[in-house]
N, C-alpha and C positions, 0 to 999 in steps of 0.2 A: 583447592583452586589456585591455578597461578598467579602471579601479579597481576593487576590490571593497571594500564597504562592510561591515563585520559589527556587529551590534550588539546587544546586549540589553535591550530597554526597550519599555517600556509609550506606543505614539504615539496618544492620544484622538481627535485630529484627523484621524490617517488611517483611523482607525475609523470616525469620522462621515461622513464622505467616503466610505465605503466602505457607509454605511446602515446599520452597526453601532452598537448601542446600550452602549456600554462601561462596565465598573463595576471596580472596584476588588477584585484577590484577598483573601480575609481566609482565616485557620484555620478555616475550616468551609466555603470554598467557593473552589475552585479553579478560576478562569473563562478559558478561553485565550481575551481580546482582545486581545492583543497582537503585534508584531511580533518575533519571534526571530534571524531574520535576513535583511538587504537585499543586492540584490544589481542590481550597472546590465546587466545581461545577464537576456537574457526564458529562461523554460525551457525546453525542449524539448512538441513536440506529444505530446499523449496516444497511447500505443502503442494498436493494434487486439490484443486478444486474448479467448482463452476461458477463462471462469470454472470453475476447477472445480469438482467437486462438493460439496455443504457436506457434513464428516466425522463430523458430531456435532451431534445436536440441542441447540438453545440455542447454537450457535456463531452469531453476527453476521458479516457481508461487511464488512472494508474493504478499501478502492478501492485500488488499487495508485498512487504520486504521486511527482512529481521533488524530491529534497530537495538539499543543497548542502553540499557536505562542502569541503576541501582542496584535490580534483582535481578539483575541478568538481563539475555536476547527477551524480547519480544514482540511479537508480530503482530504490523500494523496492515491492518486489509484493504485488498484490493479497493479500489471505490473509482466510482464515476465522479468528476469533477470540472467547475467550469475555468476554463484557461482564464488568465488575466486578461488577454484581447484576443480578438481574432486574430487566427496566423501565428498564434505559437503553439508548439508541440512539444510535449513533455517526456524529457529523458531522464530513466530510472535510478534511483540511486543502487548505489552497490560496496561489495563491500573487496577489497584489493590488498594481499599477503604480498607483503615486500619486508625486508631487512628482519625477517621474526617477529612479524606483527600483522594482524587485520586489522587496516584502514577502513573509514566508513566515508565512502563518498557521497554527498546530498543531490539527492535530484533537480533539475530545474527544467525552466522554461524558455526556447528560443524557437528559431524562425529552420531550424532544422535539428535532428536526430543526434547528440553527442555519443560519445563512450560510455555505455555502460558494464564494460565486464565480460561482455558477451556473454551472461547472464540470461538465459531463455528462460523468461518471466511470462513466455503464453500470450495466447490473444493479439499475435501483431508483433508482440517483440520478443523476434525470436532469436537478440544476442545480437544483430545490426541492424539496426531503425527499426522503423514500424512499417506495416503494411498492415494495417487495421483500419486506415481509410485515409483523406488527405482534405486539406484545406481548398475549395474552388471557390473565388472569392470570398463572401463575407460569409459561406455556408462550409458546416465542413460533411464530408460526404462519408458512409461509415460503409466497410468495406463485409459484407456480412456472413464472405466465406472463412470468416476467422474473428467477429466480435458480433456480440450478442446485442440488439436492440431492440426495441419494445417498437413493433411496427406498424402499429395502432397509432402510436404518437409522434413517430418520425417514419419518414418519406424519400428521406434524402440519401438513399443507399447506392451501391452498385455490387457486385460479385466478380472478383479476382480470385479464381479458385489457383493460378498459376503461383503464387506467392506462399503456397502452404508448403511445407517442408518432410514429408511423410517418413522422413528419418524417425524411427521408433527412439524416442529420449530414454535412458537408463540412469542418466545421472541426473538429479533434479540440485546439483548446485547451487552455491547461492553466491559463491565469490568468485573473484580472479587471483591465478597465481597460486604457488604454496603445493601441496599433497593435495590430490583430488579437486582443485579448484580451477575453472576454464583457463587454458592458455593461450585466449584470444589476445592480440594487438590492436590497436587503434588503427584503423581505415583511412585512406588518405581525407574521405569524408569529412569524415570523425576528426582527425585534425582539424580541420578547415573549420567543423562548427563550434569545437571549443576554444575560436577566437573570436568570436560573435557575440554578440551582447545578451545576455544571458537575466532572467527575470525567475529570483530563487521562489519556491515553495508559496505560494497564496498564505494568509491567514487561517482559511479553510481549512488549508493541508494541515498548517501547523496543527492548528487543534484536533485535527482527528488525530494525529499523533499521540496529541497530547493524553486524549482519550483512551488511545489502545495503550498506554504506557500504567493508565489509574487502572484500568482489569486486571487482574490477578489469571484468569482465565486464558489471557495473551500470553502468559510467561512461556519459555519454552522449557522450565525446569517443572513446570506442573502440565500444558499439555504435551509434554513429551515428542513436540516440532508437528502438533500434528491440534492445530487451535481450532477452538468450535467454532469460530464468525472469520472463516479466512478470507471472505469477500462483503461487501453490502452495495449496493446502488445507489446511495446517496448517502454525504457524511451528517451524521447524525442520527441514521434510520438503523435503526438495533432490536424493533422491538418485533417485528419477523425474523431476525437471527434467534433471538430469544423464542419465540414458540416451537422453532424450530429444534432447537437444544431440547426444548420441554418435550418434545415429538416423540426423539431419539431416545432418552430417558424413560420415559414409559413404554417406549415399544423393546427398547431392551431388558428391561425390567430392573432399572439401578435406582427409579423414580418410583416411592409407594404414593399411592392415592392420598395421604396426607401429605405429603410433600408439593406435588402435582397440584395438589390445591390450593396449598400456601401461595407459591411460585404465581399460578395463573391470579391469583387473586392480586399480588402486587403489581403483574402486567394492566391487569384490568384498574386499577389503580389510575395507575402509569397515564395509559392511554386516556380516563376520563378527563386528566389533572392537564393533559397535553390539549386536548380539546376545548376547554373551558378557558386555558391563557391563549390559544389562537381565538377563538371568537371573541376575544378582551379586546384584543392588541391585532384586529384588519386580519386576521390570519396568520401572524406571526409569533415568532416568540422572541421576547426581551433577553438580551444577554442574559441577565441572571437564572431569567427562566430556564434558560438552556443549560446553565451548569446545575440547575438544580434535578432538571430531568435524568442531565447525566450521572449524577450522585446517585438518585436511586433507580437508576438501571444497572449502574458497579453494584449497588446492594444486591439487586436480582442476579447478575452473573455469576456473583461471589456463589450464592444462596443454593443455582442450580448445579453448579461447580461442586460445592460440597454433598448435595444428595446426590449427584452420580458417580460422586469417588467416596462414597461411604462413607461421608461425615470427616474427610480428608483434607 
């Protein structure tokens, strides 16, 4: 493996280079241009997958993206998410090859669509802004010729079938710049929004991050760019990716009925131990709760991960 390069710092120049128009974070406005971490190995190709349903009106789509931890790429899923307030809209991070290096750009949150790579991340963003649906006052409206919502419990839709792109994709890239990486530039838009007051990543987001970072299952050097939970509906909700895996494994036959049972008996677990701290605590669960349930659903991924790669 080559060097790996990490680094924390603000590079103007590869911003400009990149058609980003960069400015300086102060206490009132939090602008992600910058580069958080470089790395001389390109990412892995954009997984193919399906979006699920949006859970909750006012939830926002982000894009599922390869990020870089210790053990390598690995991927952090799609998820529905709630903006910090009404009226902002969330632009993708991505990852941008300049001077012999992939930069990893962080996503955030403003009052319009930044630069992402041009990066066709699906569902709306297909490499400039979104067209997955838009803020009408205090409601945001979800555009349903191109995202998925649960419409039992949201209402609030319309269909823009005019904004879909029927160019058949053959590249599922993941970066800008470099061999095979998009050669889009920055829009005059796209300028204009990355001078804007910018509102980085929720807490939320952080820890789902943080979460696809503790599975072993996310790596892209064990599922080979192609992860078993590459989307969920809400952050935290793992334990229908999880039967789902269990699904695929018995029906392809890499899960024996000993294993299958192991596996479902710690979901069933899971689930009761999750039921019984929500009826405690108003229907909630306490921080600790939540890292604890997290802890032993890494042990279940790990656990299904090893019965379908043969004890691998």
């Amino acid at each position: 493996m080559r060097k790996i390069t990490a680094v924390r710092m603000v590079l103007f120049g590869l911003c400009l280079s990149l058609g980003l128009v960069c400015m300086a974070p102060s206490a009132s406005a939090q602008i992600a241009v910058g580069v958080g971490i470089s790395v001389h190995i390109a990412p892995p190709a954009l997984p193919v997958y399906v979006q699920p349903a949006c859970p909750t009106e006012g939830f926002l789509w982000t894009p599922g993206y390869w990020a870089y931890g210790a053990a390598g790429y690995y991927w952090v899923p799609g998820v529905w998410v709630a903006p910090p307030r009404v009226g902002l809209l969330w632009t993708p991070s991505y990852w941008g090859f300049v001077g012999g290096v992939y930069g990893f750009h962080a996503g955030y949150w403003g009052p319009h669509i930044g630069f992402y790579g041009g990066v066709n991340y699906g569902f709306g963003y297909g490499g400039v802004g979104f067209v997955g649906g838009e803020w009408r006052g205090g409601h945001f409206a979800y555009n349903t010729a191109v995202v998925n919502v649960n419409s039992t419990v949201i209402h609030n839709t319309y269909v823009n079938k005019t904004v879909i792109n029927n160019t058949t994709v053959v590249n599922h890239t993941s970066f800008n710049g470099g061999p095979g990486g998009t050669t889009a530039t920055a829009t005059a838009e796209e300028r204009a929004a990355a001078s804007e007051t910018h509102v980085q990543a929720t807490s939320e987001q952080t820890a789902h991050e943080h979460t696809a970072s503790m599975d072993k299952a996310n790596l892209a050097s064990e599922n080979h760019g192609r992860p078993a939970n590459p989307a969920m509906s809400r952050v935290g909700e793992r334990a229908e990716n999880q039967q789902k895996r269990i699904a695929n494994g018995v029906a392809s036959g890499k899960m024996t009925p000993r294993e299958t049972a192991k596996v479902e008996n710690q979901e069933a677990h899971i689930n009761h131990q999750v039921k019984e701290d929500r009826a405690a605590n108003g229907g909630k669960l306490t921080p600790a709760e939540k890292k604890q349930v997290n802890k032993e659903q890494n042990k279940t991924s790990k656990e299904i991960h090893k019965d379908k790669s043969g004890g691998k």
